[in-house]
py3Dmol code that shows the C-alpha trace and the ligand (Angstrom):
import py3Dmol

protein = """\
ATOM      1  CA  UNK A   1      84.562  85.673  99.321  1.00  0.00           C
ATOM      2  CA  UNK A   2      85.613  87.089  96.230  1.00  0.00           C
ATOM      3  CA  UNK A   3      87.871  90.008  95.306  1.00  0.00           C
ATOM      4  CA  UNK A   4      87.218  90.847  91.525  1.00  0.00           C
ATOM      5  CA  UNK A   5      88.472  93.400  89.363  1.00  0.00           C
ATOM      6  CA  UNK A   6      87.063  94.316  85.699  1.00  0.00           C
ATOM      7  CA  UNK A   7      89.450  95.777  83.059  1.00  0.00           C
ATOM      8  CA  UNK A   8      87.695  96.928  79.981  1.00  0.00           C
ATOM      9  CA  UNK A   9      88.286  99.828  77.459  1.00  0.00           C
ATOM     10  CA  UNK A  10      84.940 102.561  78.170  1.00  0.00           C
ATOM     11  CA  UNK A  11      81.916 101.151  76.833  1.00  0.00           C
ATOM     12  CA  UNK A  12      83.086  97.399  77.549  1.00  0.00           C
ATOM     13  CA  UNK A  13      80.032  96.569  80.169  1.00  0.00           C
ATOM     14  CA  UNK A  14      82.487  96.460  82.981  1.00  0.00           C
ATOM     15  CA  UNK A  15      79.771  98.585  85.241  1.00  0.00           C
ATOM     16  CA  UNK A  16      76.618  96.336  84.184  1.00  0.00           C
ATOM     17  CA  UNK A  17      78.560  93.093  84.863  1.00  0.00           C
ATOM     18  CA  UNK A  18      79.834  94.370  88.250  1.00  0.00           C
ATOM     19  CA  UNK A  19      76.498  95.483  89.458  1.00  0.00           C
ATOM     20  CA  UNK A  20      75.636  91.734  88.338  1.00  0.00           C
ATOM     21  CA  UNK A  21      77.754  89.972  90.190  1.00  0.00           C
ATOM     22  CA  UNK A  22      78.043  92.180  93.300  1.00  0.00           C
ATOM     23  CA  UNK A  23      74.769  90.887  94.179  1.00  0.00           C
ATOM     24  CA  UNK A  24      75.405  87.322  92.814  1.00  0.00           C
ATOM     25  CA  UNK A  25      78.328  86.826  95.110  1.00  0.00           C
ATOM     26  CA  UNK A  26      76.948  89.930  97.473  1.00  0.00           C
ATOM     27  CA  UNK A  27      80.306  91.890  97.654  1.00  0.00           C
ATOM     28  CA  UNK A  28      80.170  96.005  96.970  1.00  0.00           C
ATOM     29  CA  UNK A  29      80.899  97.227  93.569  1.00  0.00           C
ATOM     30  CA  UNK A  30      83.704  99.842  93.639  1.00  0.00           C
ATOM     31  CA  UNK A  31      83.116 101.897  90.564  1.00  0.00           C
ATOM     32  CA  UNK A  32      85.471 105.135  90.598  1.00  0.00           C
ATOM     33  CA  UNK A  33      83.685 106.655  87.934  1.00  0.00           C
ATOM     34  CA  UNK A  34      80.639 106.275  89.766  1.00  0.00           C
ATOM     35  CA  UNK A  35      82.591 107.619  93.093  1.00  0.00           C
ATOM     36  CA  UNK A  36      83.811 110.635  91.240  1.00  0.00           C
ATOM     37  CA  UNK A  37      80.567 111.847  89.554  1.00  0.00           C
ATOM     38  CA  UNK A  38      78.493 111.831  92.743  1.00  0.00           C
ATOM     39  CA  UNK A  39      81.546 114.148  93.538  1.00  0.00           C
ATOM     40  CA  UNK A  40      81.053 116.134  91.329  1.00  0.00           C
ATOM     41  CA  UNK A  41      77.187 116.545  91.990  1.00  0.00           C
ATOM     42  CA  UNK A  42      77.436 117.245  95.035  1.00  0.00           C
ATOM     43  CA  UNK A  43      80.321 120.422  94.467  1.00  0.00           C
ATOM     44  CA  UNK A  44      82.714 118.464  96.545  1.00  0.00           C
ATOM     45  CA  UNK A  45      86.437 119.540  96.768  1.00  0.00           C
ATOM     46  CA  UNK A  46      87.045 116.169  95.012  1.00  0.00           C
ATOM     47  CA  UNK A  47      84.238 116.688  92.225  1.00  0.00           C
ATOM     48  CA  UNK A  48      85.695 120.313  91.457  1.00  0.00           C
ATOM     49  CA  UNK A  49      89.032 119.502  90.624  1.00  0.00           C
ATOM     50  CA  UNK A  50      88.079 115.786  88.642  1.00  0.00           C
ATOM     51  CA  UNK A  51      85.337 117.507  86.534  1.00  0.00           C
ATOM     52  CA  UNK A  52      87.222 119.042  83.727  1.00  0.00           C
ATOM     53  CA  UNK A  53      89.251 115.694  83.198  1.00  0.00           C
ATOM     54  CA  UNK A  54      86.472 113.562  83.490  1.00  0.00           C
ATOM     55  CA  UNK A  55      84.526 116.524  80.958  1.00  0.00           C
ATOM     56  CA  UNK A  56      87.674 115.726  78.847  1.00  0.00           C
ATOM     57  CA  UNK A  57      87.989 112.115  78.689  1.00  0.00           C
ATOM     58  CA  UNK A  58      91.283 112.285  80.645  1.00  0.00           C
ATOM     59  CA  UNK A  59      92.189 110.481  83.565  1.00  0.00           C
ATOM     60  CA  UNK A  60      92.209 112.437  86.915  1.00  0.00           C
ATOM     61  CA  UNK A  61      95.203 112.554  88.140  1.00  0.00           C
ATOM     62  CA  UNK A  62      96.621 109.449  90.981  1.00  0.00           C
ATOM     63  CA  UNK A  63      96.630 111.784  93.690  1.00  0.00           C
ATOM     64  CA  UNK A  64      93.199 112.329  94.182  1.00  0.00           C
ATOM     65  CA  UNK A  65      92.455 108.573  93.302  1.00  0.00           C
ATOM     66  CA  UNK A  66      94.588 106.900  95.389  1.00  0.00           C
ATOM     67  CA  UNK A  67      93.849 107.797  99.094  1.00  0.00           C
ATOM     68  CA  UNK A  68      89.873 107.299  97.887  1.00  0.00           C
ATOM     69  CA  UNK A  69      90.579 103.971  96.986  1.00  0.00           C
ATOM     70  CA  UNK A  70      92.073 103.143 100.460  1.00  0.00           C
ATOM     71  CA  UNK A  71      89.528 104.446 102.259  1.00  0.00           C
ATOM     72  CA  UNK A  72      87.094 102.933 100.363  1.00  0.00           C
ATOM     73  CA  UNK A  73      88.663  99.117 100.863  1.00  0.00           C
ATOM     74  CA  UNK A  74      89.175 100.199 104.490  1.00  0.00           C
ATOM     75  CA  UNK A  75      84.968 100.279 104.889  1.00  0.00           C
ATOM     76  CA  UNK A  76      83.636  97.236 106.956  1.00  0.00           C
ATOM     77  CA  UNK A  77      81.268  96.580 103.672  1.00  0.00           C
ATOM     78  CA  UNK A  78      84.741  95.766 101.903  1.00  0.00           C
ATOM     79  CA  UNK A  79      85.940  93.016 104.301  1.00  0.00           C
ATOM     80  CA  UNK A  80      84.262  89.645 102.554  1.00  0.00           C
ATOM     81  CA  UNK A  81      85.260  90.931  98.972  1.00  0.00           C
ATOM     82  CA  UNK A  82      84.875  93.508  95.949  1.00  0.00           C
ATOM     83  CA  UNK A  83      84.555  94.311  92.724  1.00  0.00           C
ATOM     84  CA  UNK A  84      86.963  97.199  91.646  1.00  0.00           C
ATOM     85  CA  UNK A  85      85.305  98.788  88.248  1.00  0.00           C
ATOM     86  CA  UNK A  86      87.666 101.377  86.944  1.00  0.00           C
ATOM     87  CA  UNK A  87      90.214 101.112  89.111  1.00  0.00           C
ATOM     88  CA  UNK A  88      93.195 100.481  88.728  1.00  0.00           C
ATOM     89  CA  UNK A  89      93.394 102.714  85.340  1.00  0.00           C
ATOM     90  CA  UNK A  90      97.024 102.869  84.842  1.00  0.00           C
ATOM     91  CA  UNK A  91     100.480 100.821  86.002  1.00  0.00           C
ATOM     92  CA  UNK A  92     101.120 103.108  89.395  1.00  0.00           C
ATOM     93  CA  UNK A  93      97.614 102.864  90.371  1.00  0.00           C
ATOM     94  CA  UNK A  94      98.292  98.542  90.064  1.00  0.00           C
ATOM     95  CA  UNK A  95     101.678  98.617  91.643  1.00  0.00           C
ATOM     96  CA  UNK A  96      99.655 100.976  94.432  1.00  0.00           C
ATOM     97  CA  UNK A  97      96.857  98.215  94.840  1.00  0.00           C
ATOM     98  CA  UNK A  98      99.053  95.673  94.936  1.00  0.00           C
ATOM     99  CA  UNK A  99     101.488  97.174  97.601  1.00  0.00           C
ATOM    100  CA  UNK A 100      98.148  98.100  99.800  1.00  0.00           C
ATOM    101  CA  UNK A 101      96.487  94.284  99.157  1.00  0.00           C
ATOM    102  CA  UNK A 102     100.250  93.217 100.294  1.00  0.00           C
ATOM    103  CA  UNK A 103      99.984  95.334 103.487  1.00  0.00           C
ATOM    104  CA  UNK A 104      96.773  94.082 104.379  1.00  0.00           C
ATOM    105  CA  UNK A 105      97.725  90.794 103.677  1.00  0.00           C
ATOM    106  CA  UNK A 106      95.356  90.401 100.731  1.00  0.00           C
ATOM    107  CA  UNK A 107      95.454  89.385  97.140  1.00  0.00           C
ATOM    108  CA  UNK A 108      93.411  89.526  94.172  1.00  0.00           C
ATOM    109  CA  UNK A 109      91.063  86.536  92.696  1.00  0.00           C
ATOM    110  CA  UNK A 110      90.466  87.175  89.359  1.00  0.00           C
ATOM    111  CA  UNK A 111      91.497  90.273  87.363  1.00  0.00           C
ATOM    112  CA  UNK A 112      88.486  89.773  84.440  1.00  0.00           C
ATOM    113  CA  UNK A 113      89.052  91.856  80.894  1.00  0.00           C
ATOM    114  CA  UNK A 114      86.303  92.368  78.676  1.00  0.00           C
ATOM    115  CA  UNK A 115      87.037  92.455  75.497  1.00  0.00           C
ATOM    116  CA  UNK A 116      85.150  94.389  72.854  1.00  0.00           C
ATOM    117  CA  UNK A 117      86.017  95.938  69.749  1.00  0.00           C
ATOM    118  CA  UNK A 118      86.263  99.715  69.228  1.00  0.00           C
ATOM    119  CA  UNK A 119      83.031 100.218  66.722  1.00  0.00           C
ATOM    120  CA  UNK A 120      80.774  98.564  69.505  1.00  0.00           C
ATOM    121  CA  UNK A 121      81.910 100.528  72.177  1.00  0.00           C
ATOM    122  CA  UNK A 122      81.590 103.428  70.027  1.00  0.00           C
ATOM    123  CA  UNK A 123      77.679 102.767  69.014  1.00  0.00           C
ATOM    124  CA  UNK A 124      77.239 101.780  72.856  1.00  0.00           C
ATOM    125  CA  UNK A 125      78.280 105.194  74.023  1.00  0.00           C
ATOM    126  CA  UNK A 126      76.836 107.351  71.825  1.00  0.00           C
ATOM    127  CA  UNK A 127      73.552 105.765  72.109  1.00  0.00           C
ATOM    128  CA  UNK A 128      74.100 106.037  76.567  1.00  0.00           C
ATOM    129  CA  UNK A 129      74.385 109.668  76.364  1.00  0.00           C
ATOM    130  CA  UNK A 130      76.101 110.380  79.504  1.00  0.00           C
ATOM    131  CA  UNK A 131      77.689 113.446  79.864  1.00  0.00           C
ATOM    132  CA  UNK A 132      80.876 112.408  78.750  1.00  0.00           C
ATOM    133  CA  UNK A 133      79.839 110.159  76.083  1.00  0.00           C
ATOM    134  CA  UNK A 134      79.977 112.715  72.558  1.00  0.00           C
ATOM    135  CA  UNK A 135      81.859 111.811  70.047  1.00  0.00           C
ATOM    136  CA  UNK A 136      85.188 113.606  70.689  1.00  0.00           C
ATOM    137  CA  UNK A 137      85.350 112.896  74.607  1.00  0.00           C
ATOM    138  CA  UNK A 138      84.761 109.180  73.774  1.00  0.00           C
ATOM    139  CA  UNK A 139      87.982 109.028  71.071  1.00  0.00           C
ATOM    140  CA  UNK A 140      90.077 111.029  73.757  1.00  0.00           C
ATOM    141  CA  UNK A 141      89.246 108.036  76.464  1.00  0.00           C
ATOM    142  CA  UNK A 142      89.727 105.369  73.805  1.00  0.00           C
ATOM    143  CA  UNK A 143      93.450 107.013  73.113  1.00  0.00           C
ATOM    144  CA  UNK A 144      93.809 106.882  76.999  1.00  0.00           C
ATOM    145  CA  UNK A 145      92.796 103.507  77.790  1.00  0.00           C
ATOM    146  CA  UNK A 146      94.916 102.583  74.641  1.00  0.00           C
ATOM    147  CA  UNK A 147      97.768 104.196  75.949  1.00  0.00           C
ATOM    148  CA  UNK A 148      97.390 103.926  80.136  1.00  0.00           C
ATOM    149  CA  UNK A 149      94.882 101.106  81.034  1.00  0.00           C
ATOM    150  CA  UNK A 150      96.296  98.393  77.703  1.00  0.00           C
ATOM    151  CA  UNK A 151      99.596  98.333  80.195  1.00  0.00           C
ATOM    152  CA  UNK A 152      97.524  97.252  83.258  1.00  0.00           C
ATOM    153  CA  UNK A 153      96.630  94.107  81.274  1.00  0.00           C
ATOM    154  CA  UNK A 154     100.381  92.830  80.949  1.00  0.00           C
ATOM    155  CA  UNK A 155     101.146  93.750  84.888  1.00  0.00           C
ATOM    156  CA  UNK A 156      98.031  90.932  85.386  1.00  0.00           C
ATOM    157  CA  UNK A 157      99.057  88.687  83.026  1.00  0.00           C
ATOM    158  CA  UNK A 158     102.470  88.540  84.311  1.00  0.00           C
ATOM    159  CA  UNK A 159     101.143  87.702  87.853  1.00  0.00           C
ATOM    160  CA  UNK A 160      98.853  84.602  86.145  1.00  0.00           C
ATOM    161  CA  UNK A 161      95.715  86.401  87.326  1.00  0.00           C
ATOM    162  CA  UNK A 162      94.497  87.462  84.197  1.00  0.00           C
ATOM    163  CA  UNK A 163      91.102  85.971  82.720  1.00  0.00           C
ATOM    164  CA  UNK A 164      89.735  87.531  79.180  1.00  0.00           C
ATOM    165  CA  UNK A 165      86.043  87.379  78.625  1.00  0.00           C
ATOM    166  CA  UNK A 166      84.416  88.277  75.111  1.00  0.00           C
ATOM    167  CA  UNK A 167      82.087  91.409  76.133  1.00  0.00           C
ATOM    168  CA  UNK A 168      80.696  91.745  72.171  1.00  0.00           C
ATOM    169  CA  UNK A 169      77.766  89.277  72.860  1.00  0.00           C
ATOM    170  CA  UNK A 170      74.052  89.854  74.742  1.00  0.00           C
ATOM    171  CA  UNK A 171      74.413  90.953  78.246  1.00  0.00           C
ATOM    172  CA  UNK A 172      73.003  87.367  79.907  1.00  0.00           C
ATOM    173  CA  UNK A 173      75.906  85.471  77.861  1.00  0.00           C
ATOM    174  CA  UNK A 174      78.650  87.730  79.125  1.00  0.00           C
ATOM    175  CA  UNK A 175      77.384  87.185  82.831  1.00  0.00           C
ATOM    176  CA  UNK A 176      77.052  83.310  82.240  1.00  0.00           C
ATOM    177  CA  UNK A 177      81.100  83.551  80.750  1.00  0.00           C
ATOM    178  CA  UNK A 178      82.289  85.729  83.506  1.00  0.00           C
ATOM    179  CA  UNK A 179      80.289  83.104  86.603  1.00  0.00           C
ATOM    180  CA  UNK A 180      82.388  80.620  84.607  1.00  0.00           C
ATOM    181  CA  UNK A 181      85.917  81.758  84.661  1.00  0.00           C
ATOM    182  CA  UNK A 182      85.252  83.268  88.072  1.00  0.00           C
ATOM    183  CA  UNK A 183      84.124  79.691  89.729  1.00  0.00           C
ATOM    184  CA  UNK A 184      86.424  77.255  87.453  1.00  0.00           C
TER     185      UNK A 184
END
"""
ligand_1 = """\
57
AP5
P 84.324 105.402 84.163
O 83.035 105.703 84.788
O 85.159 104.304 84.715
O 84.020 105.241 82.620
P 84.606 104.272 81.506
O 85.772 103.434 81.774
O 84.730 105.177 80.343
O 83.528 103.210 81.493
P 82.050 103.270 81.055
O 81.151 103.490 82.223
O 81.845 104.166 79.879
O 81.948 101.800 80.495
P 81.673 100.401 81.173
O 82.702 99.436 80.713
O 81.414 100.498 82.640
O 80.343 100.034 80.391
P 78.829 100.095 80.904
O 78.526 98.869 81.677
O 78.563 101.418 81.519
O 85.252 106.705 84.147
C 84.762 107.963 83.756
C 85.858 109.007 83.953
O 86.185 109.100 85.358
C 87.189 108.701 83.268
O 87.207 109.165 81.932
C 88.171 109.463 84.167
O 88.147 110.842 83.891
C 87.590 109.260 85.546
N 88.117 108.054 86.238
C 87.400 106.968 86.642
N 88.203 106.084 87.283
C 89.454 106.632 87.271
C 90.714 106.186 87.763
N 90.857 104.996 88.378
N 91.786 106.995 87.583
C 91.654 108.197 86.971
N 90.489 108.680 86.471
C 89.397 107.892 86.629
O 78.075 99.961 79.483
C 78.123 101.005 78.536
C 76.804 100.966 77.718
O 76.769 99.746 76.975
C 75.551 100.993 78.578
O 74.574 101.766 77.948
C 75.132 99.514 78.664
O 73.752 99.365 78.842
C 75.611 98.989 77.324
N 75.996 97.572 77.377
C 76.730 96.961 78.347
N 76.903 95.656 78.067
C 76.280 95.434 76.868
C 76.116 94.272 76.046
N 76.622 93.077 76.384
N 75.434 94.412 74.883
C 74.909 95.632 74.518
N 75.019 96.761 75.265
C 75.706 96.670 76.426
"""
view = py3Dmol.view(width=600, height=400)
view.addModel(protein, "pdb")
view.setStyle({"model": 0}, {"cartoon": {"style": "trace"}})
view.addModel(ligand_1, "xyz")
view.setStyle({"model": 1}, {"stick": {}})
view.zoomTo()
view.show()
């Protein structure tokens, strides 16, 4: 059992690793990106008010984040173990996870940060072209992870959970680094 989460500025691999390992160690992958844009396909009351922050690179705001998140551990497929990708984004959405994980009597494995330098993750998401990924929405999500998610790394470090993995390197080599520090 294994409960993983993947910091990681946009761009870092932090969804192709999860999806990786979620059927290595068969645990769901939690991705709220991925949570929030079937959202906003399908017109939901969620998707309409997260599209124009997502459209703008911003983050959408805790409130509509949080209780998702809860439900979403809550699920039966959730019980042996996850992988949270892009979550938490900020310090109150950690300090929330950790109360919850507290509650429930739960902690944390590994908290795994890929590390990759801005021109990469630039070249990476330009050539994805999802609908976020131009050129202005991607520097508006670089100042944001700079600014909210760079904090998240200290609040892990601090609790001796924190393992950094190199994400600039072919996508095999990244897996092999992240099994590594995972099962040391
Ligand atoms: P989210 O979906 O989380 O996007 P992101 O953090 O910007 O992450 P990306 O999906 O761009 O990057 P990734 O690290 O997963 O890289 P990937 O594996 O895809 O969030 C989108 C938006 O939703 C946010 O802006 C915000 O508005 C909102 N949101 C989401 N969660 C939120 C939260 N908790 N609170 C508030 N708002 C929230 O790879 C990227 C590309 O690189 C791919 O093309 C891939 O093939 C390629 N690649 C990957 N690894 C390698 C490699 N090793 N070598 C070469 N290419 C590689």
């Amino acid at each position: 059992m294994k409960r993983l989460i993947f910091l990681g500025p946009p761009g870092a691999g932090k969804g192709t690793q999860a999806k990786i390992l979620s059927d290595t160690y068969h645990i769901p992958h939690i991705s709220t990106g991925d949570i929030l844009r079937a959202a906003v396909k399908e017109k939901t009351s969620l998707g309409q008010k997260a599209q124009g922050y997502m459209d703008r690179g911003e983050l959408v705001p805790d409130d509509l984040i949080l209780d998702l998140i809860k439900e979403r551990l809550a699920q039966t497929d959730a019980s042996q173990g996850w992988i949270l990708d892009g979550f938490p984004r900020n310090v109150s959405q950690a300090s929330f996870l950790e109360k919850l994980l507290t509650e429930l009597d739960l902690a944390a494995d590994d908290v795994l940060n890929l590390e990759v330098p801005d021109e990469i993750l630039i070249e990476r998401l330009l050539a994805r072209k999802r609908k976020d990924d131009n050129e202005e929405t991607i520097r508006r999500r670089l100042e944001i992870y700079h600014k909210d998610t760079v904090p998240v790394i200290s609040f892990y470090s601090d609790r001796n959970i924190l393992k950094v993995v190199k994400g600039d390197a072919p996508m095999e080599s990244v897996t092999a680094s992240l099994k590594k520090v995972i099962e040391q």
